[in-house]
N, C-alpha and C positions, 0 to 999 in steps of 0.2 A: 211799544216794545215790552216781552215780560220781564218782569223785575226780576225770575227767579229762573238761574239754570235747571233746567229736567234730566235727570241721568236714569236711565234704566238698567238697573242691575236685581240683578235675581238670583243669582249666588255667593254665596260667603266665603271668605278665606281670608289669612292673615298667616302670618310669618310664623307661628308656632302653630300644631294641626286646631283646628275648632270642631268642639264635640258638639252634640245636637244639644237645641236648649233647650232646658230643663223646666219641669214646672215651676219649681221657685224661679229660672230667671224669668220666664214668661208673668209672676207675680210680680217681680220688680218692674217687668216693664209698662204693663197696662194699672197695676193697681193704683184707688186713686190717692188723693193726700191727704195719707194721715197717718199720724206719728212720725216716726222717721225717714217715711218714704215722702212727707210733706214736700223736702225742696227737690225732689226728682220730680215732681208735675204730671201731667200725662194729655195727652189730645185724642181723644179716640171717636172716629165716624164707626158706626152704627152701618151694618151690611142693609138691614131691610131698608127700603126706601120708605120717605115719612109720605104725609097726607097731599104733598107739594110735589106727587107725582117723582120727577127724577129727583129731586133736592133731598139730600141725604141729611138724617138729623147728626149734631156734631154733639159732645161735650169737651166744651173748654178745658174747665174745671171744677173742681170739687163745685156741684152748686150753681154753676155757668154754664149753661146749652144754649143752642139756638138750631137753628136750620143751614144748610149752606145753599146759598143764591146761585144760578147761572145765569150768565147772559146779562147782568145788571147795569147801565150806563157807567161805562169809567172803570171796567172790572179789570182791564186790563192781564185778565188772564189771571186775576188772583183769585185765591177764594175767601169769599165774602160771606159771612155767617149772620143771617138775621135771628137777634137773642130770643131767645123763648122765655127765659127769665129775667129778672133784674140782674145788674152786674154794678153790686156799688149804685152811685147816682144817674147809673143809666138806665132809662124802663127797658122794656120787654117791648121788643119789634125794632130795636136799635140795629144797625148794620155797622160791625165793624171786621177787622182783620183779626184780631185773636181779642181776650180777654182771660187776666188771670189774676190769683190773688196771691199777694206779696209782702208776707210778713206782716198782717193786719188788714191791709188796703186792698183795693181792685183797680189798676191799673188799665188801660183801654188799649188798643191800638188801634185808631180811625181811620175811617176811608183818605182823607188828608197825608197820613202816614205820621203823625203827630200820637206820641208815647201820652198819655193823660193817665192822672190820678183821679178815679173817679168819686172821690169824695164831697164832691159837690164845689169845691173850690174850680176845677177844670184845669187846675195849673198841669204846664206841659214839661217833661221830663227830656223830653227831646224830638227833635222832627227827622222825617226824612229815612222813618225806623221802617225795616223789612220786617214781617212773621218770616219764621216763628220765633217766639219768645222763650227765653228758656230764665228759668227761675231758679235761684239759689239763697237761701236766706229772704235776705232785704236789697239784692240786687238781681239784676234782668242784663242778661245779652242779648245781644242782634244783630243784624248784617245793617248796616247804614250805608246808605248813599245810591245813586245809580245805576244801574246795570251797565257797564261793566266795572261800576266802580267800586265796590262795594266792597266794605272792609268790618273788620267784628267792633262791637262798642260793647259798655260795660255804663251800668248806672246802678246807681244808691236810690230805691224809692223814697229816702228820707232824707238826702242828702243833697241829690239831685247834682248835678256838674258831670256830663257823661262825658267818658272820655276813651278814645280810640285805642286798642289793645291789641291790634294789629295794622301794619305799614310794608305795602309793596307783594302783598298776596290779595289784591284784586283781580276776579271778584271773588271774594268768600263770602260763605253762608253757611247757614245752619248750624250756630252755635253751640255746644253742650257745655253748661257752668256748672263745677262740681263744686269742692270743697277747700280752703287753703289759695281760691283765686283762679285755682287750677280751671280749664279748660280747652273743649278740641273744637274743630272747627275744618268747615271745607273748602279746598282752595283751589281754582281752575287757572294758576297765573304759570303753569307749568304747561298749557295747551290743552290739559287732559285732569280729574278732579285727583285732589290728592287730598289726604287728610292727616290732619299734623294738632299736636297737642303742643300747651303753651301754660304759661303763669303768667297774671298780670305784670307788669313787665321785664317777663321773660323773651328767652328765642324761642320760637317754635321749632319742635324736630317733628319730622318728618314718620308717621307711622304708615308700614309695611302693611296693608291691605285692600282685598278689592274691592270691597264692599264699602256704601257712604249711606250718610243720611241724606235723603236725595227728596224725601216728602215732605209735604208744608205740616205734618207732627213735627213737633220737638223733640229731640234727642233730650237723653235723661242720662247724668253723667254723675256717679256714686264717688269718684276717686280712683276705682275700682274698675266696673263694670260699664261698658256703653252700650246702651239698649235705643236701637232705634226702628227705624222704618223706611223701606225706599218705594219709589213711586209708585209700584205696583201695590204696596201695603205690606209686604214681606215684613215678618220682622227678625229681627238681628241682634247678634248681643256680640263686643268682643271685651274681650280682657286686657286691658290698659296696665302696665306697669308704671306705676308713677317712677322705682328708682332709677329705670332705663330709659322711659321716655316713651317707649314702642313696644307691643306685643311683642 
């Protein structure tokens, strides 16, 4: 069964009009990390195809590539990225579900579904983690658990004790971790996806648009600005009022 709902959407809209976007938002979105665009992240596949025929080359992150696998035993309809680089204590030709770096460290997410610190220690941050990973600081969110059960988590790569940040909007995915705890996320437990921003232990309300992150990239969430991508690769930006809750 795939781990991850598919929504195709292909046009933008939200509750106040959205203007085209801009070459600065298109900088926030794709640029990679460094200086203060560091904890927004970014995942971006590469349109030519690499040397592996249909297998498109991916970059993780700043420093982190590989290739993306089809067809691999247990793929389960994910996608699976064999590293071209080292990642942390992992070599080059390692197969996992994302890799990123995290306030110092390089973090793994394994074919297992097992969150690791790749620092050579191996110690596990948590199991049972979905991509995509999204990066804030010194913490990481993700959709945890089953299909259809999947609900957002939240960990400290130093701290480690992850702990669940959402209850009773399974299944949700594709989390964006901004700043202050803040964070949105997507949620099919209304029959149909909806997307709703939250604070750690806050309520989530409910934001007014039609547009989601619907791709295995990471949404990149400023406080401000959501810059994301849906399954076609579109990309998207909307404007989040944190004092209202909703565009």
């Amino acid at each position: 069964m795939p781990r991850f709902p598919f929504v195709l959407l292909l046009t933008a809209a939200c509750a106040q009009p959205t203007e085209p976007v801009s070459d600065q938002t298109a900088e926030l979105a794709l640029a990679p990390n460094e200086g203060p665009a560091q904890d927004l992240g970014r995942v971006a596949l590469e349109e030519q195809p690499s040397a592996a025929g249909d297998h498109a080359r991916v970059t993780l992150d700043e420093g982190i590539a590989g290739i993306v696998e089809a067809g691999l035993p247990g793929a389960d309809h994910e996608r699976l990225v064999r590293l071209t680089t080292a990642a942390g204590a992992l070599p080059a030709g390692s197969i996992v579900l994302d890799a990123r770096h995290v306030d110092g460290v390089v973090v793994s997410l394994d074919r297992d579904h097992r969150l690791r610190v790749q620092d050579g220690s191996g110690r596990v941050l948590d199991e049972d983690v979905n991509a995509p990973l999204s990066v804030f600081g010194s913490r990481i969110a993700y959709a945890r658990g089953e299909m259809p059960l999947q609900e957002i988590a939240v960990v400290d790569v130093h701290v480690g004790a992850p702990m669940s940040v959402t209850e009773g909007y399974a299944p949700a995915w594709n989390p964006a971790l901004g700043p202050d705890g803040a964070f949105l996320f997507v949620s099919g437990r209304a029959g149909s996806a909806q997307l709703f921003r939250s604070t750690i232990g806050g309520t989530p309300a409910v934001i007014d648009t039609e547009v989601f992150p619907s791709s295995l990239t990471a949404p990149r969430f400023d406080g401000h600005l959501l810059a994301f991508e849906d399954e076609a690769g579109v990309a998207h930006a909307l404007v989040v009022d944190p004092q209202e809750g909703a565009p």
